[in-house]
N, C-alpha and C positions, 0 to 999 in steps of 0.2 A: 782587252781580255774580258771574257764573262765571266760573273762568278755561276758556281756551278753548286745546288744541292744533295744532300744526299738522300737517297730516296728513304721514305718512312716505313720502317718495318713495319708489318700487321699481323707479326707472329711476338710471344712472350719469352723470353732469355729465360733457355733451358740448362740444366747443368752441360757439361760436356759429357759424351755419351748416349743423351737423350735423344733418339730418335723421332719423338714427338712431339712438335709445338704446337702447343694449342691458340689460336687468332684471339688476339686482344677482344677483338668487336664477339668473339663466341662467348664471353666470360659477363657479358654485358646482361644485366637484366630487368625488363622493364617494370617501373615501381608500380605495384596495385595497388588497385584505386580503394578508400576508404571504404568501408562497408557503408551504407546510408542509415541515417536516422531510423527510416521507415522502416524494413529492415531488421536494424535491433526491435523499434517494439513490437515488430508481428511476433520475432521469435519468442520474446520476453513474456509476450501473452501467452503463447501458443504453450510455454512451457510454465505457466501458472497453472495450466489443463491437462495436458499430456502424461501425467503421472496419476498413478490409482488413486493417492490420497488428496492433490489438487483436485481430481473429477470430483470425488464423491461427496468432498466438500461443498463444491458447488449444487452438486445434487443435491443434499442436505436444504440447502437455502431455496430450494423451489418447494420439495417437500413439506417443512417447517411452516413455509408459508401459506398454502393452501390447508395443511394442519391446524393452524392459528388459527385461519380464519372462517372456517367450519367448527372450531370449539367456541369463538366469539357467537357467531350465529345460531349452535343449537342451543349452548347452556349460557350464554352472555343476557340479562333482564335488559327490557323493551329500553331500558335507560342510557344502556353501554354500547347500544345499534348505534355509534357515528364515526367519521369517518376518523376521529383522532383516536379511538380504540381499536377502531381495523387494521389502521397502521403503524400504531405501538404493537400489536400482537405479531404484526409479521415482521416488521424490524428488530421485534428482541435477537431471536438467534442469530440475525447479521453481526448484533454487538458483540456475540462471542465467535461467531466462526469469519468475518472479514479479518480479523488483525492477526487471526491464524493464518490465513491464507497469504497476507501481506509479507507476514515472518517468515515462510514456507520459500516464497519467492526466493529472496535473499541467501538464508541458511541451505537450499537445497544446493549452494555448487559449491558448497564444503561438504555436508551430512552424504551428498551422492555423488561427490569426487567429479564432478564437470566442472571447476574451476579452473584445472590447467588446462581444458579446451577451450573454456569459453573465454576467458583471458590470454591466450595462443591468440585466438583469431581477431582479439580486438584488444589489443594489449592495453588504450586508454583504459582502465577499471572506471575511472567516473562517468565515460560515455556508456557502460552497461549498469552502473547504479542509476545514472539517470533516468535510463530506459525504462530500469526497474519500479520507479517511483512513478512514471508518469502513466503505467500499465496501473501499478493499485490503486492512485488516484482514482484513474478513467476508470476500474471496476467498482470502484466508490459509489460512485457518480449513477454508473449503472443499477446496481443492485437497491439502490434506494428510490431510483423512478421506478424498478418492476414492484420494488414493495409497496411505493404509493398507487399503483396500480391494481396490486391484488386487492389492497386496501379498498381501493372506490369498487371495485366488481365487489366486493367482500360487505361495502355498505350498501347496496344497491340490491345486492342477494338478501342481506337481511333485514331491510325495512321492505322489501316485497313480501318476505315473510309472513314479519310482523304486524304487517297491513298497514305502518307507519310512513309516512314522510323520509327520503333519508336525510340524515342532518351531518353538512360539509361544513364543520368546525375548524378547519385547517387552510389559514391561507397562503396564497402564493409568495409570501414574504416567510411566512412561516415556514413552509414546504422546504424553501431553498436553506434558512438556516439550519434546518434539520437533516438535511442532503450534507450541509458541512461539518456537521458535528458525527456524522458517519463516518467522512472522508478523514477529519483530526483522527478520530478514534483508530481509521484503516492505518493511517498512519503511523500509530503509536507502536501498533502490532510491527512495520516494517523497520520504524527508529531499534525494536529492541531484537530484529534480527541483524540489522549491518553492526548493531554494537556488541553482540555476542558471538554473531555466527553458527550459533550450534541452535539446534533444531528443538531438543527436549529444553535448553534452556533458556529462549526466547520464549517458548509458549509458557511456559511456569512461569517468568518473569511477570507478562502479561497478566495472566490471574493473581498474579499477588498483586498488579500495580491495580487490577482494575477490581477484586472481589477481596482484598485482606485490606489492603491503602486506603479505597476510598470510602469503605465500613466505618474502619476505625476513625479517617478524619471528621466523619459526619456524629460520631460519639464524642469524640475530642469536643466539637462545636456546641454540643448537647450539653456541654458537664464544665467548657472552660471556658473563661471571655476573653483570654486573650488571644486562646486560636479560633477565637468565633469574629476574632477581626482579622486576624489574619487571612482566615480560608479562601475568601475570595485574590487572596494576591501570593497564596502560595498552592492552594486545590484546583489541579490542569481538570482532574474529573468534576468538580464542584463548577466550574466556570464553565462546561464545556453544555451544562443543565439549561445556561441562559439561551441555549441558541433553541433548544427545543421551547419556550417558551414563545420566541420570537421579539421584534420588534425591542432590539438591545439598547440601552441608552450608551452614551459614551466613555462612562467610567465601566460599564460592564463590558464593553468591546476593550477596554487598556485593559483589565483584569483580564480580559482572556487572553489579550496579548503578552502580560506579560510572564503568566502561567507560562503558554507556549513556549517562550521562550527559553524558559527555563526547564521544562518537561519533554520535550519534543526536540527545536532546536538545535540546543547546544548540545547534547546527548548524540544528536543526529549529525551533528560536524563533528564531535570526536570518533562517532563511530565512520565515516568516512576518511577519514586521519589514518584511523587504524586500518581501514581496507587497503588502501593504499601505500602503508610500507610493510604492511604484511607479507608472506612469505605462503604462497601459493602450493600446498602439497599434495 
């Protein structure tokens, strides 16, 4: 005797009555594929820009800078034509309008309600913060090579003026510490949107931490000696001056590190904590 099987349904157990079976294999649906890296940061840029107040922001920082560096060159003395005052004038407003923009990033898919999309289609939250972070980074990075470039057109413009020599005060070691003392800064501005989320209260954060905080701890320094030993191991803004100097020694690199750390940081892992069992509405 053979044994004998029974053949495999490929219809789903309908109540009785039901007229309709729908095939097991129809119910079937194939997993889509991860969105890419790539991908997230195009959109993440894309949408650092796409909004009125992202553009004109950026606009702002081309303006500003060509503004700078035509007030350096008509009304700046034959003294102030170099190239570390062409690009101190057009980096000022990055310091206030990058960490706006960073914050902007972040706060914008609460303040303009694209959080339950953009959390929908990539449900990890940290693979769209990371996205987020390595976008203001990279416009970090950027906005401080164009400013050291209007900066050298801007010294070039004005010792042809002048009928002077121009004078390249700024080295390449220097250049780069001060590209990072940008990016820390862009940073700050993006730490105190994941840790807030709301829009008007990240950017008022930021001006208190960076025009009320670090006033008052350079008076503190002026008038006390014991926070005039401290500053350097507890002021993120005070330690972040060495990089602009250049050429850091290695108690001035641990004091900045462990400012950061405490400024930046751990701020910046608690406010990721909170995105992550937050509640999406």
């Amino acid at each position: 005797m053979t044994a004998t099987t029974a053949p495999t349904s490929t219809t789903a157990t309908t109540p009785a009555g039901d007229r309709t079976a729908t095939p097991v294999a129809a119910r079937r649906r194939p997993v889509p594929a991860a969105i890419p890296t790539s991908r997230l940061l195009g959109v993440e840029l894309r949408k650092m820009f796409d909004t009125r107040s992202g553009m004109w922001l950026m606009a702002s920082i081309g303006i500003l800078a060509v503004l700078a560096t035509t007030a350096v060159i008509l009304f700046g003395p034959e003294a102030d034509q170099t190239y570390d005052n062409f690009g101190a004038a057009v980096g000022f407003p990055m310091v206030i309008i990058l960490p706006i923009i960073a914050a902007l990033s972040v706060t914008s898919e609460w303040s303009q309600r694209s959080g339950l999309t953009t959390f929908t289609l990539v449900p990890h939250r940290g693979r769209v913060i990371t996205a987020k972070l390595v976008v203001a980074a990279a416009v970090g990075v950027v906005a401080m090579v164009f400013a050291l470039a209007v900066g050298a057109v801007g010294n070039l413009v004005g010792a042809a003026i002048a009928g002077i020599d121009p004078v390249w005060d700024i080295s390449v070691s220097q250049a780069l510490t001060i590209t990072l003392a940008t990016v820390l800064n862009m940073l700050i501005g993006f730490m105190l949107g994941v840790l807030i989320r709301n829009s008007p209260g990240a950017i008022v954060a930021y001006f208190v931490y960076n025009f009320a905080l670090a006033p008052l701890s350079m008076v503190l320094a002026a008038s006390q000696s014991w926070w005039r030993d401290l500053q350097p191991w507890m002021d993120f803004n005070f330690t972040q001056g060495f990089l602009f100097e250049g050429d850091l020694t290695t108690r001035q690199w641990s004091q900045l590190g462990v400012t950061g750390l405490f400024w930046l940081v751990i701020p910046l892992a608690v406010g990721l904590l909170l995105i992550r069992r937050s509640e999406v509405k």
